[in-house]
N, C-alpha and C positions, 0 to 999 in steps of 0.2 A: 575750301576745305582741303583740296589735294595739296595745294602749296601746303598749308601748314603741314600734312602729315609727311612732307619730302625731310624735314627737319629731324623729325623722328628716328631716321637712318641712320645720323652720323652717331650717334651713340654709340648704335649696334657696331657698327665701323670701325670704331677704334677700339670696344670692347674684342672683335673678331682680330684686329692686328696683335693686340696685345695677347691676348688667351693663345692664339694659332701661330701668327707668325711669327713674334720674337721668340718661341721656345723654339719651331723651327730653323731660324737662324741660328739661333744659339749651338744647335747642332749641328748644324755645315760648319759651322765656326770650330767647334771641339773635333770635329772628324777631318780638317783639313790642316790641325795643329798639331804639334807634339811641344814635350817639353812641361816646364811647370806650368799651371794655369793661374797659378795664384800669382808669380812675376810673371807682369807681360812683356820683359826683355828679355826672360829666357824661351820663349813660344817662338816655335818655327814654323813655316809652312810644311809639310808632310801629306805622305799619300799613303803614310803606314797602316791606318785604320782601312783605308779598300784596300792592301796587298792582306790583310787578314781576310778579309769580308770573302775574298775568291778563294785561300787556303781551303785544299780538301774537304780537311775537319770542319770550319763554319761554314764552308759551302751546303756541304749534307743537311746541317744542322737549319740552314736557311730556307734550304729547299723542301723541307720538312716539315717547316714551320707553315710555309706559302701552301703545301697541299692543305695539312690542315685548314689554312685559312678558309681554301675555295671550298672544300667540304664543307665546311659549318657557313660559308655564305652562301652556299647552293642548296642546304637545308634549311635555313632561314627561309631564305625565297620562297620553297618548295609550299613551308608550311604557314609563311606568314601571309604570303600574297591572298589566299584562300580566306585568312582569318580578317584581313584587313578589310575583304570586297563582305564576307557577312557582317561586319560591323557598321562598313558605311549605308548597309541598302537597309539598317534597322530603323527602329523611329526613333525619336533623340532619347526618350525616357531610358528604355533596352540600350542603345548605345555609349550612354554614356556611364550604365552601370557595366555593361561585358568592358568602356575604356579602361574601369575603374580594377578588372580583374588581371588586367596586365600591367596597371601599372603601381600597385602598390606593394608587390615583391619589388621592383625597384627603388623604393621610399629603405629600403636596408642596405647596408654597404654591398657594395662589390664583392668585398675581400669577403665578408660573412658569408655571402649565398655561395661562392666557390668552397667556403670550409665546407658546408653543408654538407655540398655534393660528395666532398671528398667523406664526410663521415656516411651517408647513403651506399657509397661504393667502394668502402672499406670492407676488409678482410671479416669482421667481425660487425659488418654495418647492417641494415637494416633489410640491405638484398640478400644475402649472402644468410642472414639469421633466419628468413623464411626460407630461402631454396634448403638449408641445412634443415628446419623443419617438417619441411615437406620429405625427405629423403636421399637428396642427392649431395654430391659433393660439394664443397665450395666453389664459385666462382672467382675468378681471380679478375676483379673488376677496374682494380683501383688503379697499377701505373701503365695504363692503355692508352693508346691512341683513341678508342672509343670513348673514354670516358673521358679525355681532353675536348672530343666533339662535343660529347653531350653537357660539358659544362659551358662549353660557348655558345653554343645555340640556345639553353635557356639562358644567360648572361644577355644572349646581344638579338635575343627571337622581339623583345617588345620594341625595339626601335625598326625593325623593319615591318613590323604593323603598323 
């Protein structure tokens, strides 16, 4: 039975080269060229693409990018490792309905759950219509660095369960 299921692999294998690696290539490929892409006798080798990547301006903008990242992956951790160890110690019945609560907001696009947020954390969204309700001033929620976290964390929180 193991021999056959060793067979099983190579699917996975060449589906994993193709989906992963030739896009990857494909991008060392475009970042280590210049010139037209579309003749490849006009394509040169070039380092132009890193002498931008360190410039200043994209530097900020990268390193910016990377705090983000580790926030919203150090808040994932934080909040999913907890959610993952009470899901696994359930019985299957319980388990496999609490799997079913994280993962059928992912059965809707990407790009939909991100509008979402952005209309939840708009000027006139849904936070902003009760705190104005209640009495106080608008919050200003929407082009935050917080609200960049908080769209990432619930975007990428059910893969880390």
């Amino acid at each position: 039975m193991k021999n056959r299921m060793k067979y099983l692999v190579y699917p996975y294998g060449i589906w994993m080269a193709i989906v992963i690696v030739v896009p990857l290539l494909l991008i060392l490929f475009y970042s280590l060229t210049s010139g037209n892409i579309h003749d490849m006798r006009d394509l040169s080798f070039s380092l132009d693409s890193f002498k931008k990547a360190i410039d200043p301006m994209y530097f900020k903008v990268i390193l910016k990018s990377l705090y983000l990242a580790v926030i919203s992956t150090f808040a994932c951790l934080v909040l999913g490792y907890p959610m993952a160890m009470i899901i696994a110690n359930e019985k299957a019945k319980r388990r496999n309905t609490l799997l079913l609560f994280f993962l059928v907001p992912m059965w809707m696009n990407f790009l939909l759950r991100t509008y979402a947020w952005m209309t939840i954390l708009s000027r006139n969204g849904i936070i902003n219509t009760i705190v104005k309700a209640i009495g106080f001033e608008g919050l200003e929620l929407m082009p935050s660095q917080g609200a960049v976290v908080l769209g990432m964390i619930y975007n990428f929180l059910p893969f880390m369960v």
